[in-house]
C-alpha positions, 0 to 999 in steps of 0.5 A, a space after each residue: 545415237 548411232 553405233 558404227 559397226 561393220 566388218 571391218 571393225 569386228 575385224 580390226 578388233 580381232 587383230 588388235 588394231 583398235 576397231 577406230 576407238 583411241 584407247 582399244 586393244 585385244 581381247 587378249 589378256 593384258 600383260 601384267 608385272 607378277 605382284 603378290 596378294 597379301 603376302 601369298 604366292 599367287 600373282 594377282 593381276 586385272 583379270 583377278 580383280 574383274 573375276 573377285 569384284 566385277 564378274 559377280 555384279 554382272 552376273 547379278 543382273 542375269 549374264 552367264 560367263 566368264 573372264 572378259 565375256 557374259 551374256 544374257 538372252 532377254 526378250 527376242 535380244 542377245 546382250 553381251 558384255 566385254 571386258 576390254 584392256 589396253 595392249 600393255 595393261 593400265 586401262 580397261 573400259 566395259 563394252 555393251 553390245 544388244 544383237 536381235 535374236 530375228 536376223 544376223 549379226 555383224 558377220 552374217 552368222 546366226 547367233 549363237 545363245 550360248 557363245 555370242 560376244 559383244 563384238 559380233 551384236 549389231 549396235 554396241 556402246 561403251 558403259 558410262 554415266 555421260 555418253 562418254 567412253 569411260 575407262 578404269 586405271 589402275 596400276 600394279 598396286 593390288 589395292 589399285 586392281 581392286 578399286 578399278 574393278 569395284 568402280 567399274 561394278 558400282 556403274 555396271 550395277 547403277 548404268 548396265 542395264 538401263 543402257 542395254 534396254 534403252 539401246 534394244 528400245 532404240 531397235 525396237 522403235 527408231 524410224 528412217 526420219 529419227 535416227 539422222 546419220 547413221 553408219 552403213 553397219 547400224 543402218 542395215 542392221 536396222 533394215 534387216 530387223 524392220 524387214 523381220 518385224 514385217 514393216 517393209 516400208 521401212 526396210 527399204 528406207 533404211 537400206 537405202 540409207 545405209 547405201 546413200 552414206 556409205 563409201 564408194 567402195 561400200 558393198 551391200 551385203 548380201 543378206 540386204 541386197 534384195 531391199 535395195 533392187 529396184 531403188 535407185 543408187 
């Protein structure tokens, strides 16, 4: 039930390293062999295909935006959506992310209502029917291009949005007893909204969580520091 997320992530994601997901790549656009869309001159590649078949369902369900990033502000909630390809094309997987509204994200920025990105929201996940992490293939076939991206539409339309308000239920609900493991990142990002819902009792549970499973070489931040005073290591 639990989404790792951390600094390190985010930056790793920005580098292209991976962020510790096996098939992760860049946000930078995927390199693609020139291939011609029925018999004209224009190249067409993923990124044509996502804008012609998936981009229009996803702002069907009410996202605003364009190319690998959209997003959606729904009750005290930023939902994010990315479109995420392998470094040298192929694959690509559709990221999830729910961010509350009522405290910082995972850089300890304000959000943004306008320039949010899945990769800043405090608990993210990957579409799917099955938990699993789902990826579309393809190759530099325009039909395959196509068929990726319209089956990466059909689940967005049928899984997306369910996902996203479970995750925010998820948010809204979870106690220090119901969530079992969890990342220092999530369990954070848990106390902070508790403390902003005004319940302060589990605030400080989750802070002390998110201290007690970290690393030893895990510093709090500073937004979370003053739940954890007086609580012992």
């Amino acid at each position: 039930m639990d989404l790792p997320v951390s600094v390190f992530d985010w930056i790793n994601r920005l580098l292209g390293t991976g962020g510790g997901h096996e098939f992760d790549g860049p946000s930078t656009p995927v390199k693609q062999l020139p291939r011609k869309d029925d018999g004209s001159k224009r190249v067409y590649s993923i990124e044509n295909a996502w804008r012609d078949h998936l981009a229009p369902v996803i702002r069907e369900c009410g996202f605003k935006g364009s190319g690998r990033n959209f997003r959606l502000l729904k009750d005290g909630f930023a939902l994010a959506v990315n479109l995420q390809g392998l470094r040298y094309g192929g694959k690509f997987t559709v990221n999830l992310g729910v961010q509350p509204l009522a405290i910082p994200n995972v850089i300890g920025g304000e959000v943004d209502p306008r320039g949010f990105k899945e990769i800043e929201c405090a608990f993210r996940e990957r579409l799917s029917a099955d938990a699993l992490d789902t990826w579309w293939s393809y190759t530099d076939d325009i039909a395959s291009l196509r068929n990726a991206a319209t089956g990466a539409a059909t689940l967005f339309r049928k899984c997306a949005m369910s996902q996203l308000e479970n995750r925010m239920a998820f948010a809204l609900s979870v106690t220090p007893e119901d969530i079992g493991r969890g990342s220092p990142g999530t369990l954070t990002s848990l106390a902070l909204f508790r403390e902003a819902q005004g319940d302060l009792f589990q605030a400080k549970a989750f802070a002390q969580m998110a201290r007690e499973t970290a690393t030893p070489h895990w510093v709090a931040p500073t937004s979370l520091r003053h739940l954890l005073d007086g609580q012992s290591s």
